[in-house]
C-alpha positions in Angstrom: 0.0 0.0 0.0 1.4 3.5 -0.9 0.2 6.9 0.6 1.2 9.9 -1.7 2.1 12.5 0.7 4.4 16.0 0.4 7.9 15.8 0.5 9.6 18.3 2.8 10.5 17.1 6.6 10.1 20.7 8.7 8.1 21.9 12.0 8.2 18.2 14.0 5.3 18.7 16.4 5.8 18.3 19.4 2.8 15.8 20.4 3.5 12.1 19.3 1.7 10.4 16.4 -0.6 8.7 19.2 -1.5 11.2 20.6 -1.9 14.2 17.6 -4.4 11.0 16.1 -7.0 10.4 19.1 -10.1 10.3 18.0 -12.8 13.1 19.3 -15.6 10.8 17.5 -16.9 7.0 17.6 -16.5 7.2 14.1 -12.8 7.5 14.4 -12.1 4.9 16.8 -10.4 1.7 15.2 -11.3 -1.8 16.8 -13.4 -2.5 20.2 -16.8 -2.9 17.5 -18.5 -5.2 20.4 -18.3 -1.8 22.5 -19.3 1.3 20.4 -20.1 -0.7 16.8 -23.5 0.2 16.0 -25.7 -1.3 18.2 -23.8 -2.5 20.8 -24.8 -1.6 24.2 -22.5 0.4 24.9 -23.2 2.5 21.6 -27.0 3.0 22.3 -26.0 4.0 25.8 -24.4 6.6 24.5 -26.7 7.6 21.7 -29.5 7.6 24.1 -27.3 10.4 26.2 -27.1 8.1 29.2 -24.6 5.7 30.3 -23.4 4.1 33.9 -20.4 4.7 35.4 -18.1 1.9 34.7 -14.9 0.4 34.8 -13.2 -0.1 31.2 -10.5 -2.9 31.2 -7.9 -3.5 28.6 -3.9 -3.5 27.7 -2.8 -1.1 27.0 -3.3 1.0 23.9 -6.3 0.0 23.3 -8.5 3.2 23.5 -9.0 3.7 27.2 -9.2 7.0 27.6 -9.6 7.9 24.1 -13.4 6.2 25.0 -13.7 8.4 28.0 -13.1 11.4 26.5 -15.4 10.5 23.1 -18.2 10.3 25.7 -17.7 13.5 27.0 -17.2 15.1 23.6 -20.3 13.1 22.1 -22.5 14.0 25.5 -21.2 18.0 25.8 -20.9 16.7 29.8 -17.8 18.6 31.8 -15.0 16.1 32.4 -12.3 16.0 35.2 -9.7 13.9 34.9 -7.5 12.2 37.0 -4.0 9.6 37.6 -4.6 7.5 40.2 -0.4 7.1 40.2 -0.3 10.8 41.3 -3.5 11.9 42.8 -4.5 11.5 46.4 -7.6 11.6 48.2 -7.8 15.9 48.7 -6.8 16.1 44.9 -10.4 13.9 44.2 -12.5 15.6 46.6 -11.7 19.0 45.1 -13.1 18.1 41.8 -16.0 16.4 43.6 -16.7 19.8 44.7 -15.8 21.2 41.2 -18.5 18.4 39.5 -21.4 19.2 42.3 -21.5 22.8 40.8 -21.9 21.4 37.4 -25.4 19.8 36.6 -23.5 16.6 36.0 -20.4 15.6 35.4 -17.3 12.7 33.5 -14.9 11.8 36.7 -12.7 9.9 33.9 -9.6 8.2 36.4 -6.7 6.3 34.7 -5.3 3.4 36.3 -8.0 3.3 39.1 -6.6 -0.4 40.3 -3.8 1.8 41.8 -5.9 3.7 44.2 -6.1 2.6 47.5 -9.3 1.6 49.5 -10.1 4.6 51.2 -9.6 6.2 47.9 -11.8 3.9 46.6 -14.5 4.1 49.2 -14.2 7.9 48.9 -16.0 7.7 45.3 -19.0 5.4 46.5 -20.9 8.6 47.8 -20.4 10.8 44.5 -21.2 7.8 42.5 -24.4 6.9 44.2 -25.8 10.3 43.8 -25.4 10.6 40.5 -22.9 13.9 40.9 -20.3 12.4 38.3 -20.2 9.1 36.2 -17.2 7.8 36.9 -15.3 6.2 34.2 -12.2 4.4 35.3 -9.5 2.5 33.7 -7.4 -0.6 34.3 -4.9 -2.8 32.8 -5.5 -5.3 35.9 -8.5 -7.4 36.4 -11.1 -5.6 38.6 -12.2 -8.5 40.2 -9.0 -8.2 42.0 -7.8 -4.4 42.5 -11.2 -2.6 42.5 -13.2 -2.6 45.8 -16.2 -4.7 45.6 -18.5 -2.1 46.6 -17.5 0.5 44.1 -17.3 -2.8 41.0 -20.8 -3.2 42.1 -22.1 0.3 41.3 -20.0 0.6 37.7 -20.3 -1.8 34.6 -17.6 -3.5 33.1 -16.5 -3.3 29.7 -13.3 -5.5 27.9 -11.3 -3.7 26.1 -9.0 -5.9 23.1 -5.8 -5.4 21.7 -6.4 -4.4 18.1 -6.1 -7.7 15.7 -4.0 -6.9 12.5 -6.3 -5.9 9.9 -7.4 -3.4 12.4 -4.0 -2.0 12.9 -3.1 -1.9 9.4 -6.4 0.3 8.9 -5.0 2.3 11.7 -2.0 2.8 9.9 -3.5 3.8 6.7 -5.9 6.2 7.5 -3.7 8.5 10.0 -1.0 8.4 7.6 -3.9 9.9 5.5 -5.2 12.4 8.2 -1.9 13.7 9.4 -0.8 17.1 8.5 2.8 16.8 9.7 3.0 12.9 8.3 2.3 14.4 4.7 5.5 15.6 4.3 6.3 11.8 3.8 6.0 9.4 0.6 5.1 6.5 2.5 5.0 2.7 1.3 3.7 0.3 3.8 5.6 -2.4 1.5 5.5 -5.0 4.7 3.3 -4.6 8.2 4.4 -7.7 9.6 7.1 -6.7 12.3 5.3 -3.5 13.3 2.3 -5.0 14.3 3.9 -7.9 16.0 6.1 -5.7 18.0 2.9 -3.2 18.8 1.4 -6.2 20.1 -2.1 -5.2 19.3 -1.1 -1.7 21.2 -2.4 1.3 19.1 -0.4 4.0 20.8 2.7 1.2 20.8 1.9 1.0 16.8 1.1 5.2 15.9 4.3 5.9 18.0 6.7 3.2 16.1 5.0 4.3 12.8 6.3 7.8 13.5 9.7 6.6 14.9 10.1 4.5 11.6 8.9 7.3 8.9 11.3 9.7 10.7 14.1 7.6 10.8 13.9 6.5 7.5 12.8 10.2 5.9 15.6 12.0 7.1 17.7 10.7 4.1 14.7 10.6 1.7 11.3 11.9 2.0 9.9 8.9 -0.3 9.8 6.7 2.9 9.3 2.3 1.8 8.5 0.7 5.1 10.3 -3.0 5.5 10.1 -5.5 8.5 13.8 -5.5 8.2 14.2 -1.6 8.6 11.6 -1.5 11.5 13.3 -4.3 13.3 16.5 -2.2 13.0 14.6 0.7 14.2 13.2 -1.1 17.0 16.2 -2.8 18.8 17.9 0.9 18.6 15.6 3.1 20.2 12.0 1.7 21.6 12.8 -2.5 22.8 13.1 -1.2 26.5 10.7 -2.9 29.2 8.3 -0.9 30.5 6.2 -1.9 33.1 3.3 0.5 32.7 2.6 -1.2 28.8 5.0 -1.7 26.3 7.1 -5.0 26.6 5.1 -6.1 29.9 2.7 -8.2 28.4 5.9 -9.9 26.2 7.6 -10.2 29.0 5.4 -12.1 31.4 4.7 -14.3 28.6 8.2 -14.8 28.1 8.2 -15.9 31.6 4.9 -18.0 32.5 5.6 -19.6 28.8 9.6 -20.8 30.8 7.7 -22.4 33.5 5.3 -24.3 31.1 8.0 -25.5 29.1 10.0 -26.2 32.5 12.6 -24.0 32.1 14.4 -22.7 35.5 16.8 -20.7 33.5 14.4 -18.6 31.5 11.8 -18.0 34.0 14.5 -16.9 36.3 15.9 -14.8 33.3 12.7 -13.4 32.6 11.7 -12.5 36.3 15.1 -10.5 36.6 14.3 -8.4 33.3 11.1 -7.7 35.3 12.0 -6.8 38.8 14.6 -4.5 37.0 12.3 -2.9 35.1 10.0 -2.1 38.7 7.2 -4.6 37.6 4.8 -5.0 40.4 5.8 -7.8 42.3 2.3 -8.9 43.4 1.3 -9.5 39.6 4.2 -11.4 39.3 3.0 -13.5 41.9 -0.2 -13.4 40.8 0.5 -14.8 37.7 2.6 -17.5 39.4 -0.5 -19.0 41.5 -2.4 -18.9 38.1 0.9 -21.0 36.2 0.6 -23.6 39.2 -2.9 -24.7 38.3 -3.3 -24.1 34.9 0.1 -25.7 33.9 1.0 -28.1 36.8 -2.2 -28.8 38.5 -2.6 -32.3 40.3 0.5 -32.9 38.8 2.0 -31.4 41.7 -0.5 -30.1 44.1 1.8 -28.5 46.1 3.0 -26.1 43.4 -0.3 -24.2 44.1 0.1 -24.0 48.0 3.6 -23.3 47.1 2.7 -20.5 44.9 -0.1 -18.9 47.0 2.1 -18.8 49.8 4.6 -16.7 47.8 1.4 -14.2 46.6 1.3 -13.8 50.6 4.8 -13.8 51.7 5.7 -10.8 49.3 2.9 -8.6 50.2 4.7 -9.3 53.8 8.3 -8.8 52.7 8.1 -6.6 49.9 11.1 -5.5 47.9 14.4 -5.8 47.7 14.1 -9.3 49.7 10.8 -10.3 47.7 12.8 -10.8 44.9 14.2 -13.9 46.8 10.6 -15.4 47.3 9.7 -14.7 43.9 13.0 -16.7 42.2 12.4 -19.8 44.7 8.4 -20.4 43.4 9.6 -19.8 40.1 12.3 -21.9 39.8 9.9 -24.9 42.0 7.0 -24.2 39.5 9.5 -24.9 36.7 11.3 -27.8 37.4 7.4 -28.9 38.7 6.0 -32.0 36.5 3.5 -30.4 34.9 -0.7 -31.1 33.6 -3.2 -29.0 31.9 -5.9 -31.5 32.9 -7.5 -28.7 35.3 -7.6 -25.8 32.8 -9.0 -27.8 29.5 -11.3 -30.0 31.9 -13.1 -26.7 33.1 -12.5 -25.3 29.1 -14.8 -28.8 27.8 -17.4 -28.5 30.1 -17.8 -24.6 29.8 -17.8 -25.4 25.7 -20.3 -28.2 26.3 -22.5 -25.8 28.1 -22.8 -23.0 26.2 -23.8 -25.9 23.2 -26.2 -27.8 25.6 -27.6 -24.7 27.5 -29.4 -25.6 31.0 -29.8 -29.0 31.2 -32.1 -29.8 34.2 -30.3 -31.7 37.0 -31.2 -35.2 37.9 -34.1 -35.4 40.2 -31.8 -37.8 42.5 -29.8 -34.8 43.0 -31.4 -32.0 43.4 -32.2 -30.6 47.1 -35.3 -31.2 48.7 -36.1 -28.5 51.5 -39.5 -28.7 51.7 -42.4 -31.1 51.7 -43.8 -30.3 48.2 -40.6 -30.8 47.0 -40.2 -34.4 48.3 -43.5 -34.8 46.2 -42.0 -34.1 43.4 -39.7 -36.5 44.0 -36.4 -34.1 44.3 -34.1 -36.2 46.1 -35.7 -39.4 45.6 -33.1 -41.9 44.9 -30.0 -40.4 45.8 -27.9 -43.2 47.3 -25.3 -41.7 50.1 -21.8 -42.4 48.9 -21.0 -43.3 52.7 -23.0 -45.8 53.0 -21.4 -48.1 50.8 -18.1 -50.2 50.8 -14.9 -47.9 49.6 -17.5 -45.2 50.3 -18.4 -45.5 46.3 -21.8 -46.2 44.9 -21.9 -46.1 40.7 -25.3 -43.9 40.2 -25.7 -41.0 37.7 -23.8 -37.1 38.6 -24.4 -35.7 34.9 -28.1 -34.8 33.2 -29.5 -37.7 30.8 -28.5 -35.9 27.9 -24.5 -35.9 28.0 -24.2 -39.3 30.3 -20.8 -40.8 30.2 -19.2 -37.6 28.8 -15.4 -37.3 30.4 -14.4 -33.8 31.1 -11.0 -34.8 33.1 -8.3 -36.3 31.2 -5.5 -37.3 33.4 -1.8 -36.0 32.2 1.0 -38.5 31.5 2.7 -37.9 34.9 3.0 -39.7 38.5 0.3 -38.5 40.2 -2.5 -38.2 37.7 -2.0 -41.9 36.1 -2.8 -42.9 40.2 -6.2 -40.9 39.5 -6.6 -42.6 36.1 -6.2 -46.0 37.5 -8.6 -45.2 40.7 -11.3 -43.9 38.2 -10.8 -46.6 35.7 -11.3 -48.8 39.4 -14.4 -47.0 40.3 -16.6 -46.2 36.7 -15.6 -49.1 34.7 -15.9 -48.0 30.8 -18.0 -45.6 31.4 -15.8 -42.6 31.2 -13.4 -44.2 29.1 -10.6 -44.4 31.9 
């Protein structure tokens, strides 16, 4: 793809790419259709001039607060914006007081998971009044760093990174829009290593774009774009870790993908590059207690006890010595046998469901409080497991409908071929163990 543009490199603007490019419209926004494409709920929300307070949660680049402020532009409301890495609790209660004096208000706050409680609690009042709708935004899952009572009051929406047809629209139609990119020639001969580096990260993408045309223009304004010359471009000047976006989503990967593939070296390679680049410890550990159950499981029970214990330990500890803690469980989870038989067990029965919808359960299974229930027959059969030799009785635990269908698949490894042979003891054929 080539864009014809001017050829004379002068007056470099000060604002990046990324930022000169953020969409004021919904028209201009690239990606997140299941959010504001026409029809979605979130769209008519807005469309309809009224929308709830909510929590939007994404990676980075992905149009967080480019959202926020499209529905203040699109709803002419006031909005107040705020960092949760730098403001404190007197910095949100004097635009509280700003908002009350407006008829209503946008309280848009970036990385809200970093707030505190107290900072949290602080916003439950001005939320339940209805004096701003707060919009706040996370790269961490708000099940976990967003008090429960303020999650309850605000929607959530899921951000995703852009795929790569959307990027390479992206590409095309700021190199189109930009006033100080038309001085450029640009050929987008190859995309390939620019969007894989971006990762799906628009401002990541806009911002190595720029780097690249610059770069490359400063000998020739007639600018041909090659995953060769971006790589080039890339180690020099932008492959740093950063743990507030960039690389940190590589970079765990790098590291949960060492324990899976049992790897001591790497994951402890890995968990350096991130403790020197200030990652948050506690989502390293986080991450860790996930690894032990999806990738070791009852492989190794243990690794998860192991691994929780570490989540608590370094909350205790804390740096520099947490780094110790952190190398130990990831060095145990790696050299762990490992089993996926948890995470695609739950996977095949959540896939089954959504296929099968509701089934009804089993009247031998189903609770029986009350007299018209025992009518009905609800609990009528059941046989008590304890009351039978080996404390085992074979009777029926799934609906009619998907009978004999085996979820759990025990893992080639020590403890789980115990399991299979136990099963195998107890059902027979029936779940082909």
């Amino acid at each position: 793809m080539t864009i014809k543009l001017n050829q004379s490199m002068q007056n470099y603007p000060s604002a990046p790419l990324a930022e000169r490019m953020r969409p004021t419209d919904l028209k201009h926004i690239v990606g997140q259709s299941h959010l504001v494409g026409e029809g979605s709920i979130l769209y008519n929300s807005i469309q309809q001039g009224k929308i709830p307070s909510m929590i939007l949660w994404g990676p980075p680049g992905t149009g967080k607060t480019t959202l926020a402020n499209v529905i203040a532009n699109t709803l002419s409301l006031p909005f107040f914006s705020l960092s949760a890495i730098s403001a404190g609790v007197k910095d949100m209660r004097e635009i509280l007081e700003l908002a009350k004096k407006t008829q209503h208000a946008i309280l848009f706050i970036d990385e809200i998971h970093r707030f505190n409680k107290s900072q949290q609690d602080a916003l439950l009042n001005a939320v339940e009044k209805g004096t701003v709708t707060l919009i706040g935004a996370t790269t961490e899952n708000p099940s976990f760093e967003v008090n429960s009572a303020l999650l309850s009051r605000c929607m959530v929406y899921v951000l995703k990174s852009l795929n790569p047809e959307e990027q390479i629209t992206l590409m095309k139609d700021v190199l189109l829009r930009d006033e100080w990119m038309q001085q450029f020639t640009v050929h987008l001969k190859e995309t390939a290593a620019l969007i894989q580096i971006a990762g799906g990260d628009a401002r990541k993408l806009l911002n190595l774009l720029e780097l690249v045309v610059v770069s490359l223009g400063q000998k020739n304004p007639e600018v041909e774009i090659t995953d060769r010359a971006v790589m080039q471009i890339a180690q020099q000047k932008v492959m740093v870790y950063d743990k507030n976006g960039e690389q940190h989503y590589d970079i765990i990967s790098a590291f949960i993908k060492s324990i899976r593939g049992s790897d001591p070296n790497g994951a402890v390679y890995w968990l350096g590059r991130m403790l020197a680049g200030g990652e948050d410890i506690k989502f390293i550990a986080r991450r860790m207690v996930i690894s032990a159950s999806e990738d070791i499981g009852n492989a190794n029970p243990t690794a998860l006890i192991l691994a929780n214990s570490t989540f608590d330990a370094v909350n205790k500890i804390g740096n520099p010595e947490a780094r110790i803690i952190l190398s130990q469980c990831a060095i145990y989870l790696a050299t762990s046998a490992k089993s996926n038989a948890s995470y695609t067990a739950i996977n095949a029965a959540l896939s089954l469901i959504r296929k099968t919808g509701d089934l009804p359960v089993p009247l031998h299974l189903r609770n029986a409080p009350t007299k018209l229930m025992k009518q009905l027959d609800y609990g009528k059969d059941y046989q008590y497991a304890h009351n039978f030799e080996n404390n085992f009785v074979n009777q029926e635990f799934l609906p009619e409908t998907i009978s004999g269908t085996s979820f759990f698949v025990p893992g080639k490894n020590a403890r789980e071929e115990e399991m299979r042979k136990y099963l195998q003891q107890l059902w027979g054929t029936k779940y082909n163990y």
